[in-house]
C-alpha positions in Angstrom: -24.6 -55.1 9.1 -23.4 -58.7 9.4 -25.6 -61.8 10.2 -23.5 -62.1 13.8 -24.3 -58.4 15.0 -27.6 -58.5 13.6 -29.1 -61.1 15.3 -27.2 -60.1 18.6 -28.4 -56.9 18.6 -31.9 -58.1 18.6 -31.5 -60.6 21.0 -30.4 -57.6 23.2 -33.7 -56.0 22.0 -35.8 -58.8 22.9 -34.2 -59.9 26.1 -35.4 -56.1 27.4 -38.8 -55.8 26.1 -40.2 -59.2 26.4 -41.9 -58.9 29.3 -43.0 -55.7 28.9 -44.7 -56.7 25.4 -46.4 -59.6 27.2 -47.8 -57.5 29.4 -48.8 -55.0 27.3 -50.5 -58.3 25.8 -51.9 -59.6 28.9 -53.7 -56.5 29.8 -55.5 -56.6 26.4 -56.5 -59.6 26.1 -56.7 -61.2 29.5 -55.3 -64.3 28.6 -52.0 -64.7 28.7 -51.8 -68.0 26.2 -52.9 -65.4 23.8 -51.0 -62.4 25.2 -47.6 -64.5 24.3 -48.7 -65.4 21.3 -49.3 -62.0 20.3 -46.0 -60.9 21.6 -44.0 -64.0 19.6 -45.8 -62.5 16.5 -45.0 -58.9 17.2 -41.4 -59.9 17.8 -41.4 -62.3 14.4 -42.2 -59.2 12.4 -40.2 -57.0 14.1 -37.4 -59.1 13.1 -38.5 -59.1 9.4 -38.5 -56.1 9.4 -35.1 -55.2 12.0 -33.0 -53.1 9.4 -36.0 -50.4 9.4 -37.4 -51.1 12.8 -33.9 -50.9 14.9 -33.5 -47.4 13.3 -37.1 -46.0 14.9 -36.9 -43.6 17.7 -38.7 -46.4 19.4 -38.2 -50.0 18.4 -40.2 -51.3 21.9 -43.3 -48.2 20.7 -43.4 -50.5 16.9 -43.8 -53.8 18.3 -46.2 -52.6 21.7 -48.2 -50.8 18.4 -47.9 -54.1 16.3 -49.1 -56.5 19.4 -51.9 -53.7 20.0 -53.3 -54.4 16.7 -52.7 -58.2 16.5 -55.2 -57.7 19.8 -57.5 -56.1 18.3 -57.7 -58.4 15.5 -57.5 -61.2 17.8 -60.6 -59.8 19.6 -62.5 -58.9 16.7 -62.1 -62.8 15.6 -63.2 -64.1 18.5 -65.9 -61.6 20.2 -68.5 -64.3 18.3 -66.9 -67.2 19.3 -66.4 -66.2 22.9 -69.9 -67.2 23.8 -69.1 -70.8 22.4 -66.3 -72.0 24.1 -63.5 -71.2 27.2 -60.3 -72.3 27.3 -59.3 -74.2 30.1 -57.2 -73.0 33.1 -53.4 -73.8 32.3 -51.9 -75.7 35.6 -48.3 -74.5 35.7 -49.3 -70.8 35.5 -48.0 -67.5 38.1 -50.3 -66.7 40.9 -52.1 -63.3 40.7 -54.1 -61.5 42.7 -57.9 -61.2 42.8 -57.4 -57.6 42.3 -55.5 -58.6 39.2 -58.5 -60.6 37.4 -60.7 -57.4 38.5 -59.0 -55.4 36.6 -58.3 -57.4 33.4 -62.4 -58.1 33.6 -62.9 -54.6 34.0 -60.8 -53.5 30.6 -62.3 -56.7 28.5 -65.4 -54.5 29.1 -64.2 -51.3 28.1 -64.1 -50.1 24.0 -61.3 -50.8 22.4 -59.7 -47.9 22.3 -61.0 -46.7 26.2 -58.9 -49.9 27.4 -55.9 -49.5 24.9 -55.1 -46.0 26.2 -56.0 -47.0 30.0 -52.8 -49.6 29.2 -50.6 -47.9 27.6 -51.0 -44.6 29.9 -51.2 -46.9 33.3 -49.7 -50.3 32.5 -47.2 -49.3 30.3 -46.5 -45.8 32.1 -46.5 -44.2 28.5 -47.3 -40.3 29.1 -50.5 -39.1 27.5 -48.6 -37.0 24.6 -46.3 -40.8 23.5 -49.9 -42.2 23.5 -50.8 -40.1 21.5 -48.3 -40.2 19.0 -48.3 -44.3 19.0 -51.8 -43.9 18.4 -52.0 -41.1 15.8 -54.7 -39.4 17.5 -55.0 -35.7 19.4 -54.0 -35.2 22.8 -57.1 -34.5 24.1 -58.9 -37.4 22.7 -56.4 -39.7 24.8 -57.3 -37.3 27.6 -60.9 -38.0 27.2 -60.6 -41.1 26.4 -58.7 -41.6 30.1 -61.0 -39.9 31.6 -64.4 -42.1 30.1 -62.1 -45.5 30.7 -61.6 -44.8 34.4 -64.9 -44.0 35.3 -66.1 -47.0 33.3 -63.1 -49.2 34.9 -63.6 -47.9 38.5 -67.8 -49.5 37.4 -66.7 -52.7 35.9 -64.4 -53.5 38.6 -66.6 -52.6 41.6 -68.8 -55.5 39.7 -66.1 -57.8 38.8 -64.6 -57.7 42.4 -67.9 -57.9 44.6 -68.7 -61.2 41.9 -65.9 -63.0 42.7 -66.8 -66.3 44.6 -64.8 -69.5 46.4 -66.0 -71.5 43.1 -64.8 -68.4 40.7 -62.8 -70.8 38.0 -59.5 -68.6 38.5 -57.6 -70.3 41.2 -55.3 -67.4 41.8 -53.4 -68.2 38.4 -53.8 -66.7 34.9 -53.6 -68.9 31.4 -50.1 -69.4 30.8 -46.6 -70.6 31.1 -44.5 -70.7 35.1 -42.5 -67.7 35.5 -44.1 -64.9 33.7 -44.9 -61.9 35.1 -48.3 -60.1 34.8 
């Protein structure tokens, strides 16, 4: 494949996943500085790797899977460090809704792998069997694994949202950069 078609062929790629991958990110994480970081990464390898990758029955399913475990890696890193120190609130950031924050409080709570099949099944409207596959595990341990995360979710937000106050440090806007959605 030449240089020319290579590279336009991924742009094409990239151009209708992006945002999705951020999100995917987003609802991870819950920061979104760090959400398109780990979606720059995932796309970096993806384009190391584009001869094998474009030839996947899912090239979007390898790079959600690669930015799932840049995530977790990410999280692992910093769940020590998170006590330490906050990042401050970007200015020049999309407005979301309290609801919003509820939520992505509500899955930072969750186990790992609780919150990464609540986003995949929910946020990235995957179907319980592609979850499954992306995650190499049995159908029924994504199914139970659903069914733990939302009664845990459905807990953690009823606490997040009745905590939220006038002096809550998110002014209606997530970390990031102007024009992304979340």
């Amino acid at each position: 494949m030449r240089a020319d078609t290579r590279a336009a062929d991924f742009d094409e790629f990239y151009g209708a996943a992006a945002r999705r991958i951020v999100r995917h990110a987003y609802a991870l994480t819950g920061n979104i500085a760090d959400a398109q970081d780990i979606a720059q990464e995932a796309f970096a390898r993806a384009w190391q790797h584009w001869g094998s990758v474009r030839s996947c029955d899912s090239p979007e399913a390898w790079v959600r899977r690669v930015a799932t475990n840049l995530a977790t890696s990410r999280f692992r890193r910093e769940r020590t460090a998170r006590a330490a120190a906050r990042q401050l609130i970007a200015d020049d950031v999309p407005t979301i809704s309290a609801d919003t924050v509820a939520l992505v409080a509500g899955l930072r709570t969750l186990p790992e792998r609780q919150r990464v099949v609540l986003v995949l099944h929910y946020l990235a409207d995957l179907p319980v069997s592609q979850v499954a596959a992306e995650l190499s595990v049995p159908v029924g341990s994504v199914k139970a694994w659903l069914s733990r995360g939302r009664e845990a979710l459905a807990a953690a937000v009823r606490e997040t949202a009745t905590g939220l106050t006038d002096d809550c440090p998110v002014s209606g806007q997530p970390r990031g950069a102007e024009g992304t959605d979340v």
